[in-house]
C-alpha positions in Angstrom: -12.4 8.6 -15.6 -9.1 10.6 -15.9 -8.7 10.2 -12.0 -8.7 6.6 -12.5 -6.3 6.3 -15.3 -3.9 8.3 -13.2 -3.9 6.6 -9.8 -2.3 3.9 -11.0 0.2 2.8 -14.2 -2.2 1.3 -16.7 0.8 -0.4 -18.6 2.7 -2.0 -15.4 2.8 -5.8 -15.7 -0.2 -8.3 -14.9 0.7 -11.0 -12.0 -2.1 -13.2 -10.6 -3.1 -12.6 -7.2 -5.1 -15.2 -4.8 -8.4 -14.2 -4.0 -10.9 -16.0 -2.0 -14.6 -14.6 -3.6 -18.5 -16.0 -3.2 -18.5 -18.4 -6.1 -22.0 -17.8 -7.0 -21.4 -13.8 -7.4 -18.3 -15.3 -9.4 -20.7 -17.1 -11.5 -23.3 -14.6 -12.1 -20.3 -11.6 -13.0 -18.8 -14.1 -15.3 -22.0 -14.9 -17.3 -22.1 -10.5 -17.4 -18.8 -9.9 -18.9 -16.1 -11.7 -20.9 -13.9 -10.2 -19.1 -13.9 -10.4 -15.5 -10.4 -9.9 -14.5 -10.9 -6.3 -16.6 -14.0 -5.6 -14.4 -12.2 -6.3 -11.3 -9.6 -4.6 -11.8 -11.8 -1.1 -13.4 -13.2 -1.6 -10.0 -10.2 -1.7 -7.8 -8.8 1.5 -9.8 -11.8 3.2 -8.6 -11.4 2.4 -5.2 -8.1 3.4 -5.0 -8.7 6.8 -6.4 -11.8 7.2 -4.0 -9.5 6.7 -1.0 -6.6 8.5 -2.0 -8.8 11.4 -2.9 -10.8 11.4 0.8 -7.1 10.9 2.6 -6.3 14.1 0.2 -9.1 15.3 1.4 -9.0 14.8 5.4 -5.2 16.0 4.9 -6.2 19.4 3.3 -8.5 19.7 6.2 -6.3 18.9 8.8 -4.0 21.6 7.4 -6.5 24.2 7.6 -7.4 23.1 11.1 -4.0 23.0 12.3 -3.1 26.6 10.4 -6.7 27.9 12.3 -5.5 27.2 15.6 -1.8 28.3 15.1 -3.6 31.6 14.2 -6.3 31.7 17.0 -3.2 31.0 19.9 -1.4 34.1 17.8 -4.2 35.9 18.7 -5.5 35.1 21.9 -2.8 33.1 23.3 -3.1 29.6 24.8 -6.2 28.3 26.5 -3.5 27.0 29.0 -1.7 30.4 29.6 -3.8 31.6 32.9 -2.6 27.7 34.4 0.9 28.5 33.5 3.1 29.3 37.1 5.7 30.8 35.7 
């Protein structure tokens, strides 16, 4: 849960936002919580932290891919080089 209370700042202001949802799953979650807007919201901050933690992710990878390669031309040279006429 620490993930979650960091991707975002807990204490920045509230603002209503327009949001078009199934009114029956509006219904049902409503007559599950008291607080619904809270639940949304808990739910939001997850998703947010799940994405930024796979683009974190798929960036870190990228890195490694990119670093792999720049070492495997170091060593062998481009896969190009024999098409090169100079």
């Amino acid at each position: 849960m620490d993930a979650v209370k960091t991707a975002y700042d807990p204490r920045a202001p509230k603002r209503p936002v327009k949001l078009s949802l199934n009114q029956d799953l509006v219904e049902k979650a409503n007559e599950l919580t008291q607080d619904l807007s809270g639940e949304v919201e808990a739910l939001l901050a997850q998703f947010v932290a799940r994405q930024e933690q796979m683009r974190d992710t798929d960036a870190a990878s990228l890195r490694r891919a990119a670093q792999a390669w720049g070492e495997f031309t170091q060593k062998h040279g481009s896969l190009s080089d024999e098409f090169c006429a100079f």
